[in-house]
C-alpha distance (Angstrom), angle and dihedral (degrees) to the residues before:
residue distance angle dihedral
X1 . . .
X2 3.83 . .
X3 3.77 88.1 .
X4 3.85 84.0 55.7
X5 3.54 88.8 43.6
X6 4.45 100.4 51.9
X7 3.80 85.5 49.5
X8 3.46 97.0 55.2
X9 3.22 97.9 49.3
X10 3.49 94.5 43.9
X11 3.99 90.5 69.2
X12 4.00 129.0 72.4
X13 3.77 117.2 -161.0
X14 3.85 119.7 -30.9
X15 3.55 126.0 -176.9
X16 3.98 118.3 -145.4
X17 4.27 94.4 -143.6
X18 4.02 133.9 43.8
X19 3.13 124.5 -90.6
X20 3.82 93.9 -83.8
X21 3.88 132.6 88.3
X22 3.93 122.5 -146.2
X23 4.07 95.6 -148.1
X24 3.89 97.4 -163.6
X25 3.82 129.4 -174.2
X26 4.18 106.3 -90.5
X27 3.59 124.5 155.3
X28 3.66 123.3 -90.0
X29 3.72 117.2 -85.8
X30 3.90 120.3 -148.3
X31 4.20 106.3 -98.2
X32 3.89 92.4 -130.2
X33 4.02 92.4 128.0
X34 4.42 87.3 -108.2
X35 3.50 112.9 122.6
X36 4.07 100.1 -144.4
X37 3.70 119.6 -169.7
X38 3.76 94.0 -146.3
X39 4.05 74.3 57.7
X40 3.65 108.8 49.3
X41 3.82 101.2 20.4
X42 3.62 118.4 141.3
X43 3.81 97.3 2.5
X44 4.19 128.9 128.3
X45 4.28 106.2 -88.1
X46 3.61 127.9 155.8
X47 4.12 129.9 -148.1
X48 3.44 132.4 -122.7
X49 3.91 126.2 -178.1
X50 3.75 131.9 178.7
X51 4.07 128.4 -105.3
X52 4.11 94.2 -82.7
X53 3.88 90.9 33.1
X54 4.26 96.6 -121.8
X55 3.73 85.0 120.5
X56 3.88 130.0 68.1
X57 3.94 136.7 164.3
X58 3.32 122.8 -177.8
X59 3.76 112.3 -153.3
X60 3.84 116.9 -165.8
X61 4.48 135.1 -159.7
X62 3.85 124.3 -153.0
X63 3.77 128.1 139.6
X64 3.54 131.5 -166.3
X65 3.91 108.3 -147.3
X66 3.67 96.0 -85.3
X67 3.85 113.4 40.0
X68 3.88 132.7 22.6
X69 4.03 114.5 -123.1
X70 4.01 123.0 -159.8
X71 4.00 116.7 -172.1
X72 3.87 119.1 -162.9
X73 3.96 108.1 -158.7
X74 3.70 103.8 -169.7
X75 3.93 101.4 -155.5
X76 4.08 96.2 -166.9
X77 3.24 123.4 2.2
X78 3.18 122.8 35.1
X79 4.20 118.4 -115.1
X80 3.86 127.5 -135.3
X81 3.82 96.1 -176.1
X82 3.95 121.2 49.3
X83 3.89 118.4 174.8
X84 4.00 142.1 -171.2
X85 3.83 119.0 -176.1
X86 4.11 111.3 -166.0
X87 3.58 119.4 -164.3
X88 4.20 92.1 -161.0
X89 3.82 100.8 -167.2
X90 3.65 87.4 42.6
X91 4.11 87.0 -139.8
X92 3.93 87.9 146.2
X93 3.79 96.2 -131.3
X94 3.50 126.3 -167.2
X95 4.07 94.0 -137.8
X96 3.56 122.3 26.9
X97 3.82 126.2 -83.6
X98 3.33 145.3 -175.9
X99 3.50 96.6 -77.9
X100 3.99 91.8 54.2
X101 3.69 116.0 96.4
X102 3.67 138.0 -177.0
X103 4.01 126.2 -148.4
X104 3.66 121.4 -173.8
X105 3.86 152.9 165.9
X106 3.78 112.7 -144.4
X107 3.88 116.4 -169.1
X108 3.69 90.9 -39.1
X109 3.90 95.0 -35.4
X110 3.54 134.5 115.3
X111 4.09 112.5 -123.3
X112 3.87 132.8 160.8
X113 3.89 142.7 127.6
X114 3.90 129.3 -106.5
X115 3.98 86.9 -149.6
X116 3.84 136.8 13.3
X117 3.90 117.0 -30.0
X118 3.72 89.7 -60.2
X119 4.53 95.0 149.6
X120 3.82 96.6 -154.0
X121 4.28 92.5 60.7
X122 3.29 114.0 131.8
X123 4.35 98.7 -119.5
X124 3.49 101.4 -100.0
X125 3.91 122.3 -114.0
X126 3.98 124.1 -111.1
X127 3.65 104.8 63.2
X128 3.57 137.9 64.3
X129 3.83 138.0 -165.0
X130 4.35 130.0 -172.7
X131 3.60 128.3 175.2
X132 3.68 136.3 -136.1
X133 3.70 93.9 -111.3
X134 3.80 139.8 -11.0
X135 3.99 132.8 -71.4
X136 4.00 93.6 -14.6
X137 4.08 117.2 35.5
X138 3.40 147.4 -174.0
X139 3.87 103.3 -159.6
X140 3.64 122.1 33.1
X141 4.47 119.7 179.8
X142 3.56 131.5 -173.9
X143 3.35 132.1 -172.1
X144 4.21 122.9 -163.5
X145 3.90 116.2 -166.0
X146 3.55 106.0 -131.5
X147 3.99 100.2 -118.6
X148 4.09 81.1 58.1
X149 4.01 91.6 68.4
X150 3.70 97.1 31.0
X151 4.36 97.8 -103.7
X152 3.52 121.8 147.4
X153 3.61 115.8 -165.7
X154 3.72 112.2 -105.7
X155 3.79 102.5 16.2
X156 3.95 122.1 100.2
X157 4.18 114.8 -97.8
X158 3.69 140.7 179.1
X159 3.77 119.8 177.3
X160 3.91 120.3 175.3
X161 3.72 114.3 -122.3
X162 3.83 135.3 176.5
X163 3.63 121.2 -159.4
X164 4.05 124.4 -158.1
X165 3.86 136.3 157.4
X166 3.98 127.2 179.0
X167 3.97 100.1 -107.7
X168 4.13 102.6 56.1
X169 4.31 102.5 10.1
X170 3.51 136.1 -128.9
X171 4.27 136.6 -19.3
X172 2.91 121.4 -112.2
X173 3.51 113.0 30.8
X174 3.76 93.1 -125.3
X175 4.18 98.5 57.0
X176 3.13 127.5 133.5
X177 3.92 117.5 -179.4
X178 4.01 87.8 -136.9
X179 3.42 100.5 41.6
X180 4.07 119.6 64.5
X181 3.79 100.0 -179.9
X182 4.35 79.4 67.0
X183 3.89 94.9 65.7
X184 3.43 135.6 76.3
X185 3.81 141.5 -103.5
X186 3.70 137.2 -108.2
X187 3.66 120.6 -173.5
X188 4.41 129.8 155.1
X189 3.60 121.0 -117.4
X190 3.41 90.6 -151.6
X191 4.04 89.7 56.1
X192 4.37 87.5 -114.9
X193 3.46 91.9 -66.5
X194 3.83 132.0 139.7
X195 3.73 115.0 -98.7
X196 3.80 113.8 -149.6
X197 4.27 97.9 -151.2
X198 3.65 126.8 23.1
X199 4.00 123.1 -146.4
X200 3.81 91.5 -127.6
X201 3.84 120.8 46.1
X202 3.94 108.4 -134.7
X203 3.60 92.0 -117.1
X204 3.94 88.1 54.9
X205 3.57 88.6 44.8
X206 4.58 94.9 57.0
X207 3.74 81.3 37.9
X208 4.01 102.1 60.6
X209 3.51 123.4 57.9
X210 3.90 136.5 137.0
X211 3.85 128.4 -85.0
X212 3.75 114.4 -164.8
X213 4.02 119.3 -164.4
X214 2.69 120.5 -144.3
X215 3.71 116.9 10.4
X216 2.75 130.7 -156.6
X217 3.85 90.1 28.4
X218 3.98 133.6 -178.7
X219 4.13 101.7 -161.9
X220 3.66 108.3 10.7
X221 4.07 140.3 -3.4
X222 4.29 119.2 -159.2
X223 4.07 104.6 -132.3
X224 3.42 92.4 -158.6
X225 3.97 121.9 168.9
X226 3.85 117.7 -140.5
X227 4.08 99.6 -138.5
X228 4.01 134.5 44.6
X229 3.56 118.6 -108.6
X230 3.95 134.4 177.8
X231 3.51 100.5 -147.7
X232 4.12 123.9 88.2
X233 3.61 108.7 -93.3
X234 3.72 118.9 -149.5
X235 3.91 120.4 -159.9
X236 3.53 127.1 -165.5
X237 3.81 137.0 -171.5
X238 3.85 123.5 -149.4
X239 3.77 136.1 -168.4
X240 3.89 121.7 -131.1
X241 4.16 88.7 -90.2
X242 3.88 86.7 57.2
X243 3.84 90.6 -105.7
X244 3.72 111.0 155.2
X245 3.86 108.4 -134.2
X246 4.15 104.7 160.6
X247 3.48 125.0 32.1
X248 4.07 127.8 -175.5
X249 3.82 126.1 -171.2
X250 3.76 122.5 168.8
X251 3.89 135.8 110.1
X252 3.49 92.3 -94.6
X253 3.84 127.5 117.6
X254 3.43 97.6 -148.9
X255 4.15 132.1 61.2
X256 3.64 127.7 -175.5
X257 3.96 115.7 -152.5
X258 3.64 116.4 -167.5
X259 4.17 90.8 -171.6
X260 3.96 91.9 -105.4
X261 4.01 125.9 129.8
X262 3.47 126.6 -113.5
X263 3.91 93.8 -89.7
X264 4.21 94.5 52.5
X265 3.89 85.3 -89.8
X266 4.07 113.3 152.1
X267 3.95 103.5 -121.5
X268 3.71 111.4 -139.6
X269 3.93 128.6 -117.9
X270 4.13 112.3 -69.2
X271 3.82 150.6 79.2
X272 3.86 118.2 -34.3
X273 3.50 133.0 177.2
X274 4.02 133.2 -140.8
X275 3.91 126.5 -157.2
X276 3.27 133.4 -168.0
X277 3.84 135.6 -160.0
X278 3.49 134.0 -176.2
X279 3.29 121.7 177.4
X280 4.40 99.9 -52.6
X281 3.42 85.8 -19.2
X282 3.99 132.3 111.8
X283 3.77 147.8 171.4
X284 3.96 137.0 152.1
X285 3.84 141.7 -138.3
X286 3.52 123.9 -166.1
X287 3.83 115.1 -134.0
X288 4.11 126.2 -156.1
X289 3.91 110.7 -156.5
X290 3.99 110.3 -165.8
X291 3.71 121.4 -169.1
């Protein structure tokens, strides 16, 4: 356990994905600030985790042709301050503009600017946000009304966003709250439109998830996932800086990891991180390989 314990300390915040964000079509959860899985199952999200990795939120992206939604899921501690910063024009700026906007929940209370940072804005009109409790939460849900962030249902758009709260930090790793050309982007493969069928049913999607045995693990860990599906399933290990270095895909239902890279390569002891995908839809597992 001390090994465990020198390489977690030796790492700041990491973020398991690039720094890009498939929005796909989902439908709308219920803005009540609780992060369902029957709501936000199988739908883009990225991690975030403090400097000795006790703290993790999950924050997840879906749309549903007329409105953007973002869910923090505040694993541990609970948050009081959840923010989204959306560069609109997506002109990457190295100071804010105009176009750059900031959205945010403040120990239970609803802030944001229309314009630039400027603090005595009026929050702008056309989204919303509520929390799962008061001052401190657990669950925090937004929901942005497309003509707010400049989308138009059908046509292509990328806007740059950067995501922080006050428990685990800031997404990506390169923001900077004054500098737009640091965060990352989100953009909709399916150009923010509605779809009419989805891969996954809903009920397939709260029914599958992934067991790992053991973990943590020294020679080998079974990735084994707990309902049967039809479509390919693709499985992919990450390191701590979100590099991929193993990567499964059959129609199997069951993987067996023996903690070695892509090239045969023994990994050394530390954190790890396992995603699935099926189809549109995706979850994670983190992984601790001990030597």
């Amino acid at each position: 356990m001390i090994k465990l314990f020198l390489v977690i300390i030796c790492f700041c915040l990491w973020q398991v994905n690039t720094q890009a964000i498939d929005c796909r079509y989902h439908t709308a959860p219920t803005i009540d600030g609780i992060i369902s899985p029957s709501e936000w199952s199988g739908v883009d999200s990225i991690i975030l985790t403090n400097f000795m990795a006790t703290d993790t939120t999950i924050v997840y992206f879906m749309h549903d042709g007329s409105s953007l939604y973002v869910g923090f899921d505040a694993r541990y501690t609970p948050v009081s301050d959840a923010h989204i910063f959306v560069d609109i024009d997506h002109d990457e700026a190295t100071a804010p503009q105009t176009d750059d906007r900031w959205y945010g929940l403040i120990m239970g209370e609803r802030h944001g600017t229309g314009s630039g940072w400027d603090p005595n804005t009026t929050p702008p009109d056309g989204w919303t946000v509520d929390s799962s409790s008061g001052e401190t939460c657990s669950g925090v849900e937004f929901k942005f009304e497309y003509e707010e962030l400049g989308i138009v249902a059908g046509n292509s758009k990328t806007l740059g966003i950067g995501i922080k709260d006050d428990v685990t930090g800031n997404w990506p790793s390169t923001f900077s709250l004054e500098q737009p050309n640091t965060w990352g982007n989100i953009s909709s493969p399916d150009n923010w439109e509605t779809v009419g069928t989805e891969e996954i049913t809903h009920k397939q999607q709260s029914e599958l998830e992934i067991c790992v045995n053991p973990n943590p693990f020294a020679n080998q860990v079974v990735i084994q996932l707990n309902a049967k599906v039809c479509s390919n399933i693709s499985i992919q290990i990450y390191d701590i800086t979100g590099k991929l270095i193993r990567e499964f895909s059959s129609s199997s239902d069951r993987f067996i990891w023996d903690g070695t890279h892509n090239n045969g390569e023994k990994l050394p002891t530390g954190i790890y991180f396992c995603k699935l995908q099926v189809g549109e839809y995706k979850t994670m597992k983190k992984l601790i390989l001990l030597h």
